[in-house]
ROSE-4610 file (N, C-alpha, C; in Angstrom, 1 decimal, always signed):
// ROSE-4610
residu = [X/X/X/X/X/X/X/X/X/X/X/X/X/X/X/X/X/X/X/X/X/X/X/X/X/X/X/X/X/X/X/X/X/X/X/X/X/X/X/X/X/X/X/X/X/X/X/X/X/X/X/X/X/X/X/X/X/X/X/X/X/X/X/X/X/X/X/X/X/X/X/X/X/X/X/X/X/X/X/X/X/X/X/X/X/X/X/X/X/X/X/X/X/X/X/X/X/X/X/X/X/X/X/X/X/X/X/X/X/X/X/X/X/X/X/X/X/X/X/X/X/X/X/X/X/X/X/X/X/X/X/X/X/X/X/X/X/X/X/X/X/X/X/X/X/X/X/X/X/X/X/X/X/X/X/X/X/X/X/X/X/X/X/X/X/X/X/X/X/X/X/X/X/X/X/X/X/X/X/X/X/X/X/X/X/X/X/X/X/X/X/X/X/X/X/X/X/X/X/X/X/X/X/X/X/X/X/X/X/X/X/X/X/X/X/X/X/X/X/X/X/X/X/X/X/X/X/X/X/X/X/X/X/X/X/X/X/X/X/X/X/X/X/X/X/X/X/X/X/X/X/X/X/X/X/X/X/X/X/X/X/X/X/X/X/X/X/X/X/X/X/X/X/X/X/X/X/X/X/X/X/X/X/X/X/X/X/X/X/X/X/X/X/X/X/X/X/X/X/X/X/X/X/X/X/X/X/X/X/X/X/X/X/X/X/X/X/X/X/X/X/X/X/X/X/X/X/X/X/X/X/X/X/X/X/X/X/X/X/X/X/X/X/X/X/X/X/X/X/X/X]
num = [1/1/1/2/2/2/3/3/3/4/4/4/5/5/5/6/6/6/7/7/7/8/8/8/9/9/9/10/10/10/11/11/11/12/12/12/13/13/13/14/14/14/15/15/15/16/16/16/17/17/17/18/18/18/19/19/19/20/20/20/21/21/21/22/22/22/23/23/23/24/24/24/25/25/25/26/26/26/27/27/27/28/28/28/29/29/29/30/30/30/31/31/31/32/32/32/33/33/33/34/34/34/35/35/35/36/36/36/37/37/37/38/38/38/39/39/39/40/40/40/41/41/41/42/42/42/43/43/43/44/44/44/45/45/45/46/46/46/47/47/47/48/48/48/49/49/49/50/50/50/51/51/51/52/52/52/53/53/53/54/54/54/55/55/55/56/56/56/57/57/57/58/58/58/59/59/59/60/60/60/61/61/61/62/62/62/63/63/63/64/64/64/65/65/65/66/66/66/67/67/67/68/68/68/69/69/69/70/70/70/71/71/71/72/72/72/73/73/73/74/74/74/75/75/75/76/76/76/77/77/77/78/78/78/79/79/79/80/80/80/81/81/81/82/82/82/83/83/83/84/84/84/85/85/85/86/86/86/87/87/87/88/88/88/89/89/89/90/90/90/91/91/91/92/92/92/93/93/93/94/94/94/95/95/95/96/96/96/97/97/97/98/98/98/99/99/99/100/100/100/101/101/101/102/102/102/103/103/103/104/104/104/105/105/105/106/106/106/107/107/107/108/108/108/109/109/109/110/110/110/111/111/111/112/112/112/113/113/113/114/114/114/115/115/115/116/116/116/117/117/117]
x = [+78.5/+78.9/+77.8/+77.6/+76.4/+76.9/+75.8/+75.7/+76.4/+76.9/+77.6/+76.8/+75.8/+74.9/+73.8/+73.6/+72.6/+71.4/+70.7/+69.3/+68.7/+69.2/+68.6/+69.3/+70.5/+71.0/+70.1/+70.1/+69.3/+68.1/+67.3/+65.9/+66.3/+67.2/+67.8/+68.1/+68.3/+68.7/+67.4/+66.6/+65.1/+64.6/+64.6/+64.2/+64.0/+65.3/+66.1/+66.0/+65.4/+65.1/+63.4/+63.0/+61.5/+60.4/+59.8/+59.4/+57.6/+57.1/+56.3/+56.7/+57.9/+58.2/+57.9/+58.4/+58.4/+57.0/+55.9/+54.4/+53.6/+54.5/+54.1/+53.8/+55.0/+55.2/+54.6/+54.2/+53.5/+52.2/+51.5/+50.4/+49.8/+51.3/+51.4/+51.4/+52.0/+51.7/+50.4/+49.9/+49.0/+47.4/+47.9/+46.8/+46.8/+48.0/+48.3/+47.5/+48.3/+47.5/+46.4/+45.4/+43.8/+43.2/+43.6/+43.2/+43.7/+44.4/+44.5/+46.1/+46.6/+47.5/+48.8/+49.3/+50.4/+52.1/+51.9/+53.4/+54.1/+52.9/+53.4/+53.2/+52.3/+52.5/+53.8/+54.0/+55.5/+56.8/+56.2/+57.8/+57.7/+56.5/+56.9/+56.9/+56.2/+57.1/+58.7/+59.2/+60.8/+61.4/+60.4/+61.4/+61.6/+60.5/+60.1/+61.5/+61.2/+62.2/+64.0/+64.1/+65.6/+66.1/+65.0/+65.4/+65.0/+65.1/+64.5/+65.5/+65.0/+65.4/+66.2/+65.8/+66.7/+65.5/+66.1/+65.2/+65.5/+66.9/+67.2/+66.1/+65.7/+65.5/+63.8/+63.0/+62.1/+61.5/+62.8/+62.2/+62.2/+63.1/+63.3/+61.9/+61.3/+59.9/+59.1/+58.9/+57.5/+58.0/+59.4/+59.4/+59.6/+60.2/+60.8/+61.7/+62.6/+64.1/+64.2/+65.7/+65.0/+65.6/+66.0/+66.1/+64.5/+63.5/+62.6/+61.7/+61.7/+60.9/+61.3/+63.1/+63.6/+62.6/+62.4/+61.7/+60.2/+60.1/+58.1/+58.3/+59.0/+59.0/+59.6/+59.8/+60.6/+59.8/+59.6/+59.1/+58.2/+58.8/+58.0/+57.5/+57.7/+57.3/+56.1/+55.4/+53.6/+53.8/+53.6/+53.1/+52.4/+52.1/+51.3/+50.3/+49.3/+48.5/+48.7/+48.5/+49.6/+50.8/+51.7/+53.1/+53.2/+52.1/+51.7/+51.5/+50.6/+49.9/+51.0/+51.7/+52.5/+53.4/+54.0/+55.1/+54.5/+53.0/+52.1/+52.1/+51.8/+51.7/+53.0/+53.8/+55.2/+55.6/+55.6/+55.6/+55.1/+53.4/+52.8/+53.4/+53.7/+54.1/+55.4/+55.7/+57.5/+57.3/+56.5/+55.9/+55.0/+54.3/+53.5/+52.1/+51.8/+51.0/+49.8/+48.5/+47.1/+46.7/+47.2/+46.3/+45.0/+44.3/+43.0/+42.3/+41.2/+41.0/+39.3/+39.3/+37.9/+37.5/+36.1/+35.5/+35.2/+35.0/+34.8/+34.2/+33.4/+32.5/+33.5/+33.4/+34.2/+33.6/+32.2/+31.6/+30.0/+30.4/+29.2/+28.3/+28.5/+26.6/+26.4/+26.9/+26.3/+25.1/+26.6/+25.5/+24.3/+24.7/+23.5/+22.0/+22.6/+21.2/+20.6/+21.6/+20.9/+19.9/+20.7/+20.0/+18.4/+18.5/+17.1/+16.1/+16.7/+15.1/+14.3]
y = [-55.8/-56.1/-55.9/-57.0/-57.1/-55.4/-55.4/-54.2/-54.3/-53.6/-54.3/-53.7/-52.8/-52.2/-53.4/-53.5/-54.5/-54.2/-54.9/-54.9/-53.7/-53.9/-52.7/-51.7/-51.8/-50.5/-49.8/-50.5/-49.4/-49.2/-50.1/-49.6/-48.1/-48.5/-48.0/-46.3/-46.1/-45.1/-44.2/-45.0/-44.8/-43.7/-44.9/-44.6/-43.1/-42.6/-41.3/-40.1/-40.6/-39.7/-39.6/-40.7/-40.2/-40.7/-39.2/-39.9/-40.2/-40.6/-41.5/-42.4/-43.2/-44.3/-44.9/-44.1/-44.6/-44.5/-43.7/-43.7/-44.8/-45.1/-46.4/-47.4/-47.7/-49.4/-48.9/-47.7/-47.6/-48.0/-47.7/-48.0/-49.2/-50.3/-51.8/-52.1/-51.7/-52.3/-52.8/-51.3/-51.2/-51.9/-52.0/-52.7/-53.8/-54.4/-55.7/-56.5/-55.6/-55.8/-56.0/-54.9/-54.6/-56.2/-56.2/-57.6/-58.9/-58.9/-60.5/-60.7/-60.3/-60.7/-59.8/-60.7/-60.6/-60.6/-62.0/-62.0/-60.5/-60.2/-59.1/-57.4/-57.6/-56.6/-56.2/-57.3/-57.3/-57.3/-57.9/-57.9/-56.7/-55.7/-54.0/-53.3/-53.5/-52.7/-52.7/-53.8/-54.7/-53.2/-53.7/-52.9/-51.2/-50.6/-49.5/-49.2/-49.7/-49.5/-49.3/-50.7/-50.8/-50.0/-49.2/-48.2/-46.7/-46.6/-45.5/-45.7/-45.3/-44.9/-46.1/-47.4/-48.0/-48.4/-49.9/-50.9/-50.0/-49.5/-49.2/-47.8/-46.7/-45.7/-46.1/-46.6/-47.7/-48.1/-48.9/-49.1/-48.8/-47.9/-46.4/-45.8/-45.5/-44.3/-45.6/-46.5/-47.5/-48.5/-48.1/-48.5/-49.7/-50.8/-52.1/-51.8/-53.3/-53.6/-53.3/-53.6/-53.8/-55.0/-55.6/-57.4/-57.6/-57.5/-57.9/-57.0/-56.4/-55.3/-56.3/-57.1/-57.6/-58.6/-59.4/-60.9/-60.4/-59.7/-59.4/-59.4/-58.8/-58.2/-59.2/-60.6/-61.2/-62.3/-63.1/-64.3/-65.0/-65.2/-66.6/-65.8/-64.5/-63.6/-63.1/-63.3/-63.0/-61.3/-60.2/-59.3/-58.8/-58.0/-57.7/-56.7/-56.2/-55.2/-53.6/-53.8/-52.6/-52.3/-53.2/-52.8/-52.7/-52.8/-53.1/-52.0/-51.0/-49.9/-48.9/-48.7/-48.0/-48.0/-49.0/-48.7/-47.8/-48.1/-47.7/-46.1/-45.7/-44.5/-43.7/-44.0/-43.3/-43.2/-44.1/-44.3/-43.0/-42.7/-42.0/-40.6/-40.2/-39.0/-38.4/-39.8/-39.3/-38.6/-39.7/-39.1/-37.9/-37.7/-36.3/-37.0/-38.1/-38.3/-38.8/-38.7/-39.6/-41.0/-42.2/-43.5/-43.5/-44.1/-44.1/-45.3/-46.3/-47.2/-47.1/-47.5/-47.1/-48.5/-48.6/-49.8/-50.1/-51.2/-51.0/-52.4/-53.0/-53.8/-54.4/-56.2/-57.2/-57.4/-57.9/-58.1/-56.9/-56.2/-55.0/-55.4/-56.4/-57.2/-57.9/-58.5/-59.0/-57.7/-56.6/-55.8/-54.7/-54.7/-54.4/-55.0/-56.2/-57.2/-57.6/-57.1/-57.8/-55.9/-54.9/-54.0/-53.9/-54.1/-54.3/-55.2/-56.1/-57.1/-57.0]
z = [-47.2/-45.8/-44.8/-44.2/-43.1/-41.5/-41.5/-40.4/-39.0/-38.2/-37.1/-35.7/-36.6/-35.2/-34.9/-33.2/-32.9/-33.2/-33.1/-32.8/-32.0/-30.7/-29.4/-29.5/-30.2/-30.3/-31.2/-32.8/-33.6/-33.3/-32.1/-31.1/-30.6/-29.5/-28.9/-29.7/-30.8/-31.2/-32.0/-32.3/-32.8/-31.8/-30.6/-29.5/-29.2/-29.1/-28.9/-29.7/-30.8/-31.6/-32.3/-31.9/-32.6/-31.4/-31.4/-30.1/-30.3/-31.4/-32.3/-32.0/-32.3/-32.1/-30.8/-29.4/-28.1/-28.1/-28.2/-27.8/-28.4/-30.2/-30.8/-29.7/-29.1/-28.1/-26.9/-26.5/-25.4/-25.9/-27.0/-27.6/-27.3/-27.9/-28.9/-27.5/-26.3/-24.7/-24.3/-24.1/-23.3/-24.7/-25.4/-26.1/-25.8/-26.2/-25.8/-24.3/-23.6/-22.3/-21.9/-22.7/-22.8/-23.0/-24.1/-24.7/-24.8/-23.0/-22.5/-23.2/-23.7/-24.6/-23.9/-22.3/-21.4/-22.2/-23.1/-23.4/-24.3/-25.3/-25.9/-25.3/-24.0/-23.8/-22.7/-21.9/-21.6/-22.5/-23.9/-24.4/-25.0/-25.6/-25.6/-24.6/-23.6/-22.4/-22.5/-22.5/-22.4/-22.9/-24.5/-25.2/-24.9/-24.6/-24.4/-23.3/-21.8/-21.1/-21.8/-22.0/-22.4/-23.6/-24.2/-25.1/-24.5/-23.5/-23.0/-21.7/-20.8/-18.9/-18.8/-18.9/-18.7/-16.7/-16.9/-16.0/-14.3/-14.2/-13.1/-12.7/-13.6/-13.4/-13.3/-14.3/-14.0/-12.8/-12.4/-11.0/-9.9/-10.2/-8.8/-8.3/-9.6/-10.0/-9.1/-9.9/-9.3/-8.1/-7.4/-6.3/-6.1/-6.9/-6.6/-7.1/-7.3/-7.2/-8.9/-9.3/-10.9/-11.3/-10.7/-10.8/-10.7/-10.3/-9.8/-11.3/-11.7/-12.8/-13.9/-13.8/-15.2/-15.4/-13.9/-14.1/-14.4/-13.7/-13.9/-15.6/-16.1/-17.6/-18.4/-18.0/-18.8/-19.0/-20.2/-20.7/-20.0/-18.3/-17.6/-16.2/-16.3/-15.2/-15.3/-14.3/-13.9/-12.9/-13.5/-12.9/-12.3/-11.2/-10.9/-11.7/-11.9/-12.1/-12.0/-10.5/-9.8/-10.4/-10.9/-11.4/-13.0/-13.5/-14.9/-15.2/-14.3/-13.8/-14.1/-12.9/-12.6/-13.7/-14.5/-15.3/-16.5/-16.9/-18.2/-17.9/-16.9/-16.3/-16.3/-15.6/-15.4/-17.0/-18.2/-19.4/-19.6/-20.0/-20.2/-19.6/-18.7/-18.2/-18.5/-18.7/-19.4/-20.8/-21.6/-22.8/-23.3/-22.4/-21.7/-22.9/-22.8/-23.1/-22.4/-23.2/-22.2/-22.8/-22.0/-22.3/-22.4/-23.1/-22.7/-23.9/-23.1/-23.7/-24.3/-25.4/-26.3/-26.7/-26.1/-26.2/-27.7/-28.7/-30.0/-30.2/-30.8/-31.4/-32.1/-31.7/-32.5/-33.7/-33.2/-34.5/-35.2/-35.7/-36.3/-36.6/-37.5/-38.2/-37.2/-35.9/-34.6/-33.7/-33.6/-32.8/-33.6/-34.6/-35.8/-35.9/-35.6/-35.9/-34.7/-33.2/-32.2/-32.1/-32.4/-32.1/-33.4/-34.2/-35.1/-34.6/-33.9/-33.7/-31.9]
């Protein structure tokens, strides 16, 4: 017999209990982000929120509407920086953790060989 729990619920319940898991998608965000790659880092924010605080409490902290947090965070919504900011942050504090981005070489035998000659 197929399962009758959803999707976001069993996020949702992850969520609430491991809190590895929530710092995972804060991770998969803010990488995402790092490296140009908007759609997915909004759609793990998405998730991060709506398994966690929840969009209203979200947008209380960073000070907009949360109609307006839904659209920035949704599919065809362009965010600001600032608000990209702010949610990564507030995330991070909830989580009592520190972001931090570490520069790393795409290609090794590029910067190997440009450093030898």
């Amino acid at each position: 017999m197929p399962s009758t729990t959803s999707f976001h619920g069993t996020i949702r319940e992850r969520a609430n209990n491991d809190s590895e898991f929530r710092i995972g998608l804060l991770e998969v965000a803010a990488e995402a982000l790092v490296s140009g790659d908007l759609d997915e880092g909004k759609a793990a924010l998405r998730l991060y929120i709506k398994s966690t605080a929840g969009y209203d409490s979200v947008a209380d902290v960073i000070g907009i509407h949360p109609k307006s947090l839904i659209r920035m965070l949704g599919p065809e919504g362009n965010p600001r920086a600032s608000n990209l900011v702010a949610i990564l942050s507030h995330a991070a504090l909830t989580e009592d953790v520190h972001l931090e981005v570490k520069a790393t070489s795409v290609d090794a035998d590029r910067t190997l060989t440009a450093a030898s000659t």
